[in-house]
N, C-alpha and C positions, 0 to 999 in steps of 0.2 A: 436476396434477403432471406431466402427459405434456408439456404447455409447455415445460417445464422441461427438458425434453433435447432438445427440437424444439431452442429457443429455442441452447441449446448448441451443436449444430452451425452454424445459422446463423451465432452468433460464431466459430466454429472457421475456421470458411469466409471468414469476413472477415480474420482474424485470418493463414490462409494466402495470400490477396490480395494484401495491405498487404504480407506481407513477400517474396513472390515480386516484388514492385514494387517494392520496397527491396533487392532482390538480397540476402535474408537467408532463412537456414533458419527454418523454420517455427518447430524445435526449441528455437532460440534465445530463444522467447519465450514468460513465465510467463504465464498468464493465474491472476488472482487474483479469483473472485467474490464478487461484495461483497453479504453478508447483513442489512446492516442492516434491520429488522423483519421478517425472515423468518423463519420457524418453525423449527426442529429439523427438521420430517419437510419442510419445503421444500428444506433446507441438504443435508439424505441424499438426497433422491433423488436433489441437482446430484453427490454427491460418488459415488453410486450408476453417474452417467453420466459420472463419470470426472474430474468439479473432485479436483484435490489441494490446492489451498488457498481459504483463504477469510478473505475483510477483513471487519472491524468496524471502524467509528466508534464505537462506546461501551464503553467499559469493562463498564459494567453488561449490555450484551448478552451480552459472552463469556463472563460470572458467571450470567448464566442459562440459556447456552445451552450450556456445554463440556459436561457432563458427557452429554448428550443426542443429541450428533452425533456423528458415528462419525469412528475417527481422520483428522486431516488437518493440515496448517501453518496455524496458525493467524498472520495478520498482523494488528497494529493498526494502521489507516489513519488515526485520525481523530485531532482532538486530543488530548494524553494530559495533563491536570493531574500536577503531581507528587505530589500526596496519593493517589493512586489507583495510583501505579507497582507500590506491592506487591500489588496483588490480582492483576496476568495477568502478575507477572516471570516465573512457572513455567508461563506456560500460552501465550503466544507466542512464535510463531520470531524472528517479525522484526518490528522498532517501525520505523515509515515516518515518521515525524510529527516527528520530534528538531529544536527551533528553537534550543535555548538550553543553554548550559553548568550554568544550574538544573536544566533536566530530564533531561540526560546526569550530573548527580551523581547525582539521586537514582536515575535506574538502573543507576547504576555501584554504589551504596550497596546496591540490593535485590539486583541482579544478586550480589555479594558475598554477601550473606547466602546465597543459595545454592548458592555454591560453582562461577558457572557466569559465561562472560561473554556479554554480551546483543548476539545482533546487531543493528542501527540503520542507517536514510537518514537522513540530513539532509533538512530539508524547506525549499526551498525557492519564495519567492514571488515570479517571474520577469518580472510586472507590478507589485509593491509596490502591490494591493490594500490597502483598509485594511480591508475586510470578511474579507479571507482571513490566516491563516499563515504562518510561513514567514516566510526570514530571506532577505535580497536576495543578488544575483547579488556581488554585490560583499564581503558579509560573511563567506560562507559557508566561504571557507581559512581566515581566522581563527578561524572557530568550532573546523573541523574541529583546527587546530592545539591550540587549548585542550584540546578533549576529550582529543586522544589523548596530550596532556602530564598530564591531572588524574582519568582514570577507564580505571584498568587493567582494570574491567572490562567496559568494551564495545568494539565490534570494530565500523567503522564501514565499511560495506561496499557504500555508495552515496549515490546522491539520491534526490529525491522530488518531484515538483512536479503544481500543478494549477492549470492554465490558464485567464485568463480563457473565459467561456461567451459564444459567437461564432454564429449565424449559421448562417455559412458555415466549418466544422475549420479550413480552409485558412489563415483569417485570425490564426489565432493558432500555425502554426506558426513564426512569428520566435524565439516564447518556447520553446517545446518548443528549437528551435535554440540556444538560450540557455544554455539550462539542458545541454545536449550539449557546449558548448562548455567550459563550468565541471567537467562529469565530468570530461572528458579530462585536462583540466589536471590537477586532484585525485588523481586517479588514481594521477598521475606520482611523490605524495606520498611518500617509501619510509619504512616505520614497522610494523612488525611487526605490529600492529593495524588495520591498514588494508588491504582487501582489496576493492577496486572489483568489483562483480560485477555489481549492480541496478542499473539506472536507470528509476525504475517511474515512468511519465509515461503520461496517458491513461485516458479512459472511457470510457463506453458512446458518447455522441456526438461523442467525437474520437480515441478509439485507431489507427486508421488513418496520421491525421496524424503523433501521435507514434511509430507504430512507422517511417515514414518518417525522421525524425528521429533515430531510434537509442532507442528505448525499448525495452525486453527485459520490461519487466510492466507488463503492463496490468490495472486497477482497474475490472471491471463486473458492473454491479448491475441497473438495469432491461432491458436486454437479453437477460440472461438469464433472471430472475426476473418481469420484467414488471410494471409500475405497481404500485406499492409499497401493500397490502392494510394502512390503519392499524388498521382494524375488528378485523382478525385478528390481528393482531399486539397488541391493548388483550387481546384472548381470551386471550391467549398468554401475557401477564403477570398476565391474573387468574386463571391456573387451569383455563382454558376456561369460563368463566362468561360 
């Protein structure tokens, strides 16, 4: 567990690097750590040493794990099906993952039911992977446009992208630039619901480059956490068995 705050500073330290090198305040950028298959008491120690938020990729993680971790922002990073939107409407801040005006209904539909509107990135995919998410450089005004004509309840308050895996960061800053160049534009949007604030680009092996590039949250997990314990995490869902 003592890793885990070592491991913290080190990002912290890169994290003021990158953006001393990008002529940007430290303060200007979220760092968002991402728990997938990490325990409750792994999640409290980070948040112990100071994380205020923290990303899931699974629905079912956050359903096992909110009640257990001590309060913080909770973000969904990963894909989010629309059958699963009502179980964390009430239990995240902010949905990163929004590809499709299907899955901006249905959180516009849950968000409603509880009386609250959902904030959301769009998630784009800035190399149109076909293994990845994410709606292209090119689609993503129109989507934006849809949503904020057809779900008065969500509040669309950025992007979101994740970059081909390179090598060398460097090589895939064109995309990160890509994707900065389409914020800016968007931004420009003017619509009561729309509040450009995030551009959460960047991980554990390339958040440097994207804070270069203009990303204000970065998304990391094994740098801070350290090679992902399945073993533990099988314990974790059996009860400790």
């Amino acid at each position: 567990m003592e890793d885990i705050k070592g491991n913290l500073g080190k990002v912290h330290e890169r994290i003021r690097t990158a953006a001393q090198k990008a002529d940007r305040p430290e303060e200007d950028i979220t760092l968002v750590a991402v728990s997938k298959t990490r325990t409750p008491e792994e999640i409290n120690t980070a948040i112990d040493a100071g994380v205020t938020d923290i990303g899931e990729n699974k629905v079912q993680e956050i359903m096992d794990k909110y009640e257990a971790v001590k309060p913080v922002r909770w973000h969904m990073i990963g894909h989010l099906q629309t059958n699963k939107v009502k179980y964390i409407i009430d239990k995240v801040d902010l949905i990163h993952s929004v590809d499709s005006l299907k899955l901006a209904k249905e959180i516009n539909k849950r968000a409603g039911q509880h009386e609250k509107v959902m904030d959301i990135l769009i998630q784009i995919n800035p190399a149109d992977e076909e293994s990845k998410f994410g709606v292209s450089l090119g689609e993503v005004r129109g989507l934006i446009e849809q949503i904020l004509e057809e779900c008065e309840n969500v509040r669309i308050r950025g992007l979101m992208s994740v970059a081909p895996i390179a090598e060398d960061p460097n090589d895939v800053k064109v995309y990160f630039d890509g994707v900065k160049q389409r914020f800016d534009e968007c931004s420009q949007i003017d619509h009561p619901r729309l509040d450009f604030k995030y551009l959460s680009m960047g991980m554990s092996h390339d958040f440097e480059v994207a804070i270069e590039a203009g990303s204000n949250v970065v998304r990391v997990g094994s740098a801070i956490f350290g090679e992902r314990d399945y073993e533990a995490f099988r314990r974790m869902k059996n009860g400790g068995n």
